[in-house]
Each structure stands twice: as C-alpha cells, then as structure tokens.
N, C-alpha and C positions, 0 to 999 in steps of 0.2 A: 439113487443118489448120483451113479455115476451118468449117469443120463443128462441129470441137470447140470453136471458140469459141463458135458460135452456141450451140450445149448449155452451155456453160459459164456463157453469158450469161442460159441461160433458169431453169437452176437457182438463179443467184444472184435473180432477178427471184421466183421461187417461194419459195425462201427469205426475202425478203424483205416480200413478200404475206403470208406465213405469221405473222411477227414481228408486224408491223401489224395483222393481224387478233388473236392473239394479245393484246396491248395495249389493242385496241377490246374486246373479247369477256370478258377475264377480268380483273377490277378487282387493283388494284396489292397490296389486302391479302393476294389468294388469290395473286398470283405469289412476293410476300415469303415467304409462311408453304410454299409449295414451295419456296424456294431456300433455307430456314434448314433446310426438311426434308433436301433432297439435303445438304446440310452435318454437319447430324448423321448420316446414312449414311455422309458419307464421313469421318468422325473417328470412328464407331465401328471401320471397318474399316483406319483408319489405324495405323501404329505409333509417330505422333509428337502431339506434343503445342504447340503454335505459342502464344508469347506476344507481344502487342506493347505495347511501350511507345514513344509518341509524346512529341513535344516539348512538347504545351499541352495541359493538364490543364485542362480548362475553360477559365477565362482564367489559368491562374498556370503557369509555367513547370515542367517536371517535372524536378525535382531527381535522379530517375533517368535519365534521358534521359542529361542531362551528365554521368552517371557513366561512361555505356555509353560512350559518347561520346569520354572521356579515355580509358578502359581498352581501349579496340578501337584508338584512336590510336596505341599507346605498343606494343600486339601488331602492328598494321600494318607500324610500323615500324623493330620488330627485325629485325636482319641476322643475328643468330647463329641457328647451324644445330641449336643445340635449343631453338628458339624454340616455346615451347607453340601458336601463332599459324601458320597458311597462308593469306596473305592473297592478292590479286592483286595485278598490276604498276600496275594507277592508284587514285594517292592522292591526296588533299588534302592542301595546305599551310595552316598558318594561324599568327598567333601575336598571341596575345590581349592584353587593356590590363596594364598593369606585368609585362610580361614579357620576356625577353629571349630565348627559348628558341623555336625555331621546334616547332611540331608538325605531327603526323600525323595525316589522317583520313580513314574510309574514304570513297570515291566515292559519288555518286548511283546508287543502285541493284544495288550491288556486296553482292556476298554475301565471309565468312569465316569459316573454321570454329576453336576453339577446345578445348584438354581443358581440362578439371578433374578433380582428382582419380580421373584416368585414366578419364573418362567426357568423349567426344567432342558438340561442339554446334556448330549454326550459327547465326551470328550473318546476317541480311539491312538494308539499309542501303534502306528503300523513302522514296521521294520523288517524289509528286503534287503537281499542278495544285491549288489549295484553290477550291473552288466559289465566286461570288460571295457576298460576306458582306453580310448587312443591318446597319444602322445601328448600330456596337456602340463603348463608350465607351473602347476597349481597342482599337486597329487589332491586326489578328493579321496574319503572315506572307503572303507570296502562294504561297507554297510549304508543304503538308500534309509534315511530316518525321517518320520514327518509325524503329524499329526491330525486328527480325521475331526471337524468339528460338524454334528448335524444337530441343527436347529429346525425346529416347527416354521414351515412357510408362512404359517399366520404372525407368527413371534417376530419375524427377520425385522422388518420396520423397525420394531420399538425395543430393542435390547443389542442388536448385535454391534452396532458403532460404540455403545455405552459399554457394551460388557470384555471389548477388546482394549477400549482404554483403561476401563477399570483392571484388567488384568495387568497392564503394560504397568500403570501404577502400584498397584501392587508386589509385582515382582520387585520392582527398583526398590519399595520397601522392604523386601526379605534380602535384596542384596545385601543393604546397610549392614542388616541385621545381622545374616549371617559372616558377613565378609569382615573382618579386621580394618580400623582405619590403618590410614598410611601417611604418613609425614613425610612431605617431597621438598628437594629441596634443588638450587637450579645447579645445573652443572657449570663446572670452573671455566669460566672465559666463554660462556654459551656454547659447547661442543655437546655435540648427544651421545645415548649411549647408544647400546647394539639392538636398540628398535629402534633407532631415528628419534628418539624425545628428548628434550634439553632438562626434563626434571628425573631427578633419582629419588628412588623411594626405598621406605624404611616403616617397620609393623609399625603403629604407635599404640604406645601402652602408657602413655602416663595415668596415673590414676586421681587426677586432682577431679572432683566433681563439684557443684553448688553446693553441696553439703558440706564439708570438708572445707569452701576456700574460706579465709577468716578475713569476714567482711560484714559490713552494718549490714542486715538482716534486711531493713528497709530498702536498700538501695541494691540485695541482692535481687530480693524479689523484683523490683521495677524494674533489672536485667533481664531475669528469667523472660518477667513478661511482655519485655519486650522484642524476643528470640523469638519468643513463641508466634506472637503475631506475626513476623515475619517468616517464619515459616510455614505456616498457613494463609501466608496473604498471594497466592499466585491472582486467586480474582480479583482482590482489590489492587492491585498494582497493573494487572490488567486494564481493568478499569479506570484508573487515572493516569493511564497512559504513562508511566514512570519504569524504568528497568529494574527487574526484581533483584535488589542486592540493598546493601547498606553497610554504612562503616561504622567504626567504633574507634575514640582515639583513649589512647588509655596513659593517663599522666600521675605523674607521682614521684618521691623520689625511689633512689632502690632501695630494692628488696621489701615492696609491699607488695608482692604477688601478683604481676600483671603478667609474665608467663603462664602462671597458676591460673588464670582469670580465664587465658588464650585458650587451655588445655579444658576446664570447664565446661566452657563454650564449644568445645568439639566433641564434648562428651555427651553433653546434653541434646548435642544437634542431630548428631551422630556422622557427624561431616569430616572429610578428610581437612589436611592442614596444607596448605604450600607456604614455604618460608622464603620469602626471596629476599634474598643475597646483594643489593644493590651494586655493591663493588665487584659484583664479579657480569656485570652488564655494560655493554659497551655504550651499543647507544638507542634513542629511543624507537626505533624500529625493533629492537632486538626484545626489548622490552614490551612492545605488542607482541609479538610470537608467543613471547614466556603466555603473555594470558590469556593469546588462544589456545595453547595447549593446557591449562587446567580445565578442569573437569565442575559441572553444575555441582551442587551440596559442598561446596568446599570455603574453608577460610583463609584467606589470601592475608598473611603476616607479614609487616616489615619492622620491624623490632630496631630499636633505636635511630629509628629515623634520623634524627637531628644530628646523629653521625655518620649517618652513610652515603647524606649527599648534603651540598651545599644549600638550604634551603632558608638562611638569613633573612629574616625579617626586613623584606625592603622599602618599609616606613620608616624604619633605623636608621637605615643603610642611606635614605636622602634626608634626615635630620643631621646626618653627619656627615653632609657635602659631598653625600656617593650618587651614584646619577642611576637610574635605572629604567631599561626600555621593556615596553610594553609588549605582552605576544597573549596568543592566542591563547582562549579560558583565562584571564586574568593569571596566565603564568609569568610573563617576563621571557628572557631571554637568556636567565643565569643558566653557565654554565658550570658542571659540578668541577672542573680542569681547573677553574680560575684558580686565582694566588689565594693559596691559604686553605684551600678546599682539598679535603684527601684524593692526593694521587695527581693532583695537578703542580704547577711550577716553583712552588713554592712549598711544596712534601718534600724532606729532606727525602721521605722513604723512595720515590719515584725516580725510576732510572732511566726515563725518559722512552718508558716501550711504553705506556700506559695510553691510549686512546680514545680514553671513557668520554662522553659527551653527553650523557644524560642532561635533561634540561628538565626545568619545573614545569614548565609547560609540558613535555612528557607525561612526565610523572600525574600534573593533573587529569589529563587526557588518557590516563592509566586508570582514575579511579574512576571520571563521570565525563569521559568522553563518549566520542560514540562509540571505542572499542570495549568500549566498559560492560555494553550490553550483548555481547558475542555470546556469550554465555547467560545464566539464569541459574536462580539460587544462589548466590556471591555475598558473603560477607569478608568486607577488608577491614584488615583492622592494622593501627598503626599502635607504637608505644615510645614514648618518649621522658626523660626526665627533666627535660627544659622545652615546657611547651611556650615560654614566653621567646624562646629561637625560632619557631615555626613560624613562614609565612602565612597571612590572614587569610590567600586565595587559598589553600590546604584547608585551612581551617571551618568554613561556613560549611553549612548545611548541604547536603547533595553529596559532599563528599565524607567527611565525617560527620554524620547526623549526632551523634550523642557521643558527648564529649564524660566521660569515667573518670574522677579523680581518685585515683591508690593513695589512700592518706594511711597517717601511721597507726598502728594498732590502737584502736576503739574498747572502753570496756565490756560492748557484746560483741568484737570481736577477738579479746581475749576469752570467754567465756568456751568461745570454740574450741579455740587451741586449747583450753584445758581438757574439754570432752576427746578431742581429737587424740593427743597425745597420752594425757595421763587418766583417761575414762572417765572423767569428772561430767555429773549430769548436776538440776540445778537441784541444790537441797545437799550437796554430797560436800560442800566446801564449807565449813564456819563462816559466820553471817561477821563477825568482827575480820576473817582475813579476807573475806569480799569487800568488805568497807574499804581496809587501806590499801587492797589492788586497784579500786573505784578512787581513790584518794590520789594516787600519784601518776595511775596508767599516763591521762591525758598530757599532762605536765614531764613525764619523762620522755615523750617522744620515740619510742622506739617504735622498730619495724615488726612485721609479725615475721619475717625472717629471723631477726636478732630472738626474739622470742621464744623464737621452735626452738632454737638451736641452747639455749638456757635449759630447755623443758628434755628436747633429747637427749641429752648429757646426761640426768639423774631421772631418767622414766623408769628405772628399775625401785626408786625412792617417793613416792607421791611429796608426803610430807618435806623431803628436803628440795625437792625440785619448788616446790610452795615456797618454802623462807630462800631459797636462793635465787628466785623471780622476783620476789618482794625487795630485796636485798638491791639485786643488779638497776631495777626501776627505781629506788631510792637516791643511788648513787648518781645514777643518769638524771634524774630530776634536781638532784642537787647539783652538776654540773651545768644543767641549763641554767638553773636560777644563776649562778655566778657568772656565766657567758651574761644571762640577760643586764645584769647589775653592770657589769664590766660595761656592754655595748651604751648603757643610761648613761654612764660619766664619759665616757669618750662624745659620747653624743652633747653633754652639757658642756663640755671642755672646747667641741668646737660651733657651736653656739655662742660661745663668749667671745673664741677670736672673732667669730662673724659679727657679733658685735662690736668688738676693739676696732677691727677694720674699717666699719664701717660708719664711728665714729672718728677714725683720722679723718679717713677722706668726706665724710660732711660737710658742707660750708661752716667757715665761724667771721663772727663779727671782733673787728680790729678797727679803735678809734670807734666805733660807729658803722662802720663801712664792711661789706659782709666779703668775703676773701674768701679764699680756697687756703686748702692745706699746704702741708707740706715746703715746695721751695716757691710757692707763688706767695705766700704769707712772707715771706722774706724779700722778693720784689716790688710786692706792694707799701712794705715797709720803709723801703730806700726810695720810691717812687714819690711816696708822703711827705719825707723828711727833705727834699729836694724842695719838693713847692713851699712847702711851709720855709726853706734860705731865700726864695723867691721872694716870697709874701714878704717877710722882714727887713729885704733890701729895696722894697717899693717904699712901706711906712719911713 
C-alpha cells in the first residue's frame, strides 16, 4: 500500500513538472490556438450543438438571460405529471420587487431538460467565481451566471429561433402574472424622479372586475370580447398594417362606473394603468416623452377630458361667429391657454407662471399619430360626461374606435348589485318585489353609485336594504315625473308666446290692403286718410 502511494505521489510530481515545463516552453498563444483546435475536433464529431447566454452582456443586463430565467422557473416548478419540464429536487426560491408571488428557480449548477415541439433539450444553470475586475464605472456581480442551452445539430434549423421567442413570450406572461400591476401617474410639472422617469407608480389593487361592474350583461360581454380580440390580435394588426392599440371613450353621466369599467379592463388584461394628468403637462413635446416612456400591455387614461384641456366643439365655435384654423390630423390650432380654458388668461385661478400650450392637434397626434405607434399593445381610453363638448376630430374612428355609453342603472344591472352586495342570486328575491324594482328602476334614473351606497348602508339587513331601495327609487321616479310635467308646461307656455309673437308680427289686411304690424299699421293709416282729403277735394 505504501508503495502505491509512493508511485502515486511520483506520478502526480511528473505530471506536474510536465505542466510547468509545458507553460515555460510553449507561449500562451500556441497553447490557446491548441485548445480552440482540440474544440473544433471535438464539435465536429459532437452531435450537439451548446449555446450560452450569460447574465451581462458587456455591462448592460441581458434581457434574454431573465427570460430563460422566468421560463425554466415556472418548468421547475410544475407538479403536474405532464409537465413538458424534468427538473431536480433543489430549487431556488425568490420573490421579486411588487410582487406577491413567490417563484421558482433552478439551482447553482443544476442541469434540466425540456421539449419543444416534440424535440427534447437541456437547459444547464453554470455559476463561476468572476476573476478580479479592474477599475470599471459599473461594479459587476461577484458571481459569473449564465446558462448552457444544448440542442441536437439536426433539430437547430427547425425549433431554435421558434423555441427562443416562445420562451421570450412566455416569460413576459409569467411576468404579468406574477408581478402586481401598477398605476403610474405623471409627475408634477413633468420633473422625474430618482431614476430619471416622469411617471411615479403605485401597487394597483382595485378590485373591480367584469363580474362585479353593474352593467347590461349584453353590452358587457361585447367589451369583454372585444379586449380579447385585441389582445390576441398582434397578427392581424400586423397584417393590416394598423398599430397594435385602440381606444375606448367612456360617456355618461356620473357616477355610472366608468373608473369601475377602467379598473375591469386592467384586471382582465392584466395590464398596467398610466393616468395622465393633462394640467400638469406643459407642452406637446413633453407630452410625447410621457408616451414614450410607458411601457407595451398598459392603459393609457385621461379621465374627464373635457375638463382638462380646451377641447370645444369647433363646429359650435364657427356657428357662433368663432373662426377656427386648420392644423395638422384635423386638430386645429386651439390652444388650451386661451380665454376661458383652465389655466390660461381668463382663469381667475392662474397667476400668470402657467405655460401650458398643449394643442389638439397634440393631443390627436398623442393618440393616432405617428408617436402613437412607439410602443405596442396600448389601449387609451378617455372618459367624459359631456361628450357633446368633445371635438369630432377626437371623436372618429382611429382614435376612439368604440364609443361605451355608462347609462343609469338597468334592471339587470340592478340584479348585480343586489348579488354583489347583499348575495342575492336569481330565485333568492320575491317575484312581486322584482316586478316593482322592474316597475320604477328605469323611470327613476338613478346611478349604480347612488345605489351601492342605499345597499351599503343596510347590508347588515337584506330585507330593509329591499324596502329602503324600493322606497329611495319611488321617491326619485316621482320626482322625475313632476320635473317632467313641470318641463311640458313651461314648454306649452312658451309655445304660446311663440305663437302670440308670432302672430303680432304677421302681415294683416287694413281696408283691403295688407300692412304690417305694430307702428307701420298706424302709418299706413294716416298715409290712407291723407289720399282719401286728396280724392274728396278733386270730386
């Protein structure tokens, strides 16, 4: 025994000497351009094909890396037993900024294999020591991380461009998923914060979804599906050459849930929100920024429009002697500064630092310009409660494709609010206090706002919250009716005088002879009586 160690020991010592002299003897050039040679020997007679993609591309982060990264996570740690995914039993845990969602990721150095389209690969998880780094304005990791992809040389052709975007997409869907939306909103007077960005963000958690908003059922579903098409329409918008977005204008008065609608819509998308702030935008330059910095999957809000920038009906505005020039996209040239417009010369509130010069023509060229298409995936949605203020160029197609009227609470959108609120499903209410809820809903006009808030009051009481909804919509429909009686006789009262009027001033006949009213019947009078002294002193 001890013998073999002594040989054991003398071999390693010979091997060793050999190295050394090796090192001394043959310069580093000649040993490198042997080891890339034994490399290409052994890839010529290989049958695989090995990619890697590392974490730091130079100094900028590699955007594939974190794909691989999500999508080997999300295969790790599938449980179901036709999981495309055979990973090993040690994983990582992680769970990253605005999220709530723990993940999975594979270990240091752990290999797992994956199909695609029925062609098998493995994925390796390599993580090195990083050599010391000299003096760089960018600290990098202390740990070299990447990832080992080897593919069948026969397979490379026909899966690996397909199975790298499928992954790329994929990730971005378990981002949505796991990651929290965020409601951004623009910073005050366009200044950024301490990343350089002009929108500030905030978790969003509203919980309104299509289930929940209370709204005709009809007109919910022909929303739904028309999200949905749009968000699996990247090929056909491709294909008609159109930029992937689309608006929504959401009209009504308030409080019929057209925030509720907004928040739906991002819940169902799964898309982040940007609210912008018009008054806190200077001018339309600054206004492109804001929308090159959102982000694709997001919905781009401006909520009461018709009050945050001067956007007057300029068909009005030349019926009633106003003059208006033409600009670019059928915007005009209005300025939101002018007289009467918030913030400009005629705001008592403006202390004269205000600069804002948003124009419509901006703002058009904001939704279906060519900055419009900077981005992909964009839905804008605007909301207003005097869409008869909105200019027509805003209004057509391209820019707000589908025009959502919030009308006031419907009897199957009361039906909601009862399930919502007070757990009422159908068959749970008397078929007599469905009739006279069905009897006055329409006729008393109310919002599903005023509604809830009837219903949240007494949700501890089904039965009195019932008679005290029946009650408040009684009251309110009997006030309309008397509004509406009231607005008939005023209406018939001036009716009459338009009649009275408009038989003074009528022609009438005097003597024969057809006259005017008023003081021209009294001239014509004296003018008569004159000829006729004439006539008498001829005869």
């Amino acid at each position: 025994m001890k013998e073999l160690w002594t040989t054991m020991a003398s071999l390693m010592g010979v091997l060793a000497f050999c190295q050394t002299l090796l090192h001394t003897v043959i310069p580093p050039e000649l040993r490198f351009a042997v080891l890339k040679l034994f490399q290409r020997l052994f890839n010529c007679f290989s049958s695989y094909c090995y990619y890697e993609i590392t974490e730091i591309d130079g100094v900028n982060t590699n955007e594939l890396y974190n794909a691989v990264q999500l999508y080997l996570s999300s295969s790790a740690s599938s449980t179901t037993p036709s999981a495309a995914a055979t990973s090993s039993n040690r994983l990582s845990l992680t769970r990253g900024l605005n999220s709530s969602a723990i993940t999975f990721g594979l270990a240091n150095n752990d290999r797992l294999s994956d199909v695609f389209n029925g062609v098998s690969v493995v994925w390796e998880h390599i993580v090195t020591p990083r050599q010391s780094q000299t003096f760089s304005w960018r600290p990098l990791p202390e740990e070299k991380r990447g990832f080992t992809l080897r593919i069948n040389k026969r397979d490379k052709p026909q899966i690996l461009e397909a199975y790298l975007d499928f992954i790329t997409e994929k990730a971005n869907e378990i981002r949505r998923k796991n990651q929290d939306r965020l409601l951004y909103t623009n910073s005050r007077g366009g200044s950024l914060d301490s990343r350089g960005h002009p929108w500030e963000s905030v978790p969003f958690k509203h919980p309104s979804t299509f289930d929940t908003l209370a709204m005709d059922p009809e007109k919910k579903a022909e929303i739904m599906s028309d999200l949905r098409d749009f968000a699996d329409g990247q090929a056909f918008y491709k294909r008609t050459g159109r930029a992937w977005k689309r608006g929504y204008l959401l009209y009504g008065p308030p409080g019929t849930g057209k925030s509720s609608m907004i928040a739906a819509m991002a819940n169902f998308l799964g898309y982040d929100i940007y609210d912008l702030e018009l008054t806190e935008v200077n001018t339309n330059s600054e206004l492109r920024k804001l929308l090159m910095k959102t982000s694709s999957k997001s919905i781009i809000v401006i909520e009461d429009i018709d009050c945050s920038i001067n956007l007057t009906n300029r068909k009005k505005s030349n019926s009633n002697g106003g003059r208006s020039s033409g600009g670019a996209f059928d915007g005009g040239s209005e300025m939101r500064t002018g007289p009467g417009a918030p913030g400009g010369p005629g705001d008592p509130d403006n202390n004269g630092n205000n600069n804002n010069s948003i124009t419509l023509s901006g703002l058009l060229n904001f939704t279906d310009g060519l900055w419009s298409c900077c981005g992909s995936e964009r839905i804008f949605v605007f909301t207003t409660n005097h869409i008869e203020k909105l200019d027509p160029a805003l209004l057509r197609s391209g820019r707000m494709d589908m025009h959502v009227f919030m009308s006031y609470c419907s009897f199957p959108s009361l039906k909601i609010l009862l399930k919502n609120y007070l757990g009422y499903d159908d068959g749970d209410i008397e078929t007599e206090v469905l009739a006279k809820l069905a009897e006055v809903i329409d006729e008393a006009e109310m919002t599903p706002a005023d509604i809830s808030e009837v219903l949240i009051k007494n949700r501890r009481d089904n039965g009195k919250a019932l008679r005290e909804l029946l009650e408040a919509l009684r009251i309110r429909a009997e006030k309309k009716r008397v509004v509406s009686r009231r607005r008939r006789l005023v209406a018939e009262v001036e009716e009459i005088a338009e009649e009275e009027k408009r038989a003074l001033d009528s022609p009438k006949e005097v003597g024969g002879v057809a006259t005017g009213g008023g003081d021209d019947v009294e001239v014509n009078y004296k003018k008569g009586g004159k000829e006729g002294e004439e006539d008498n002193g001829i005869n």
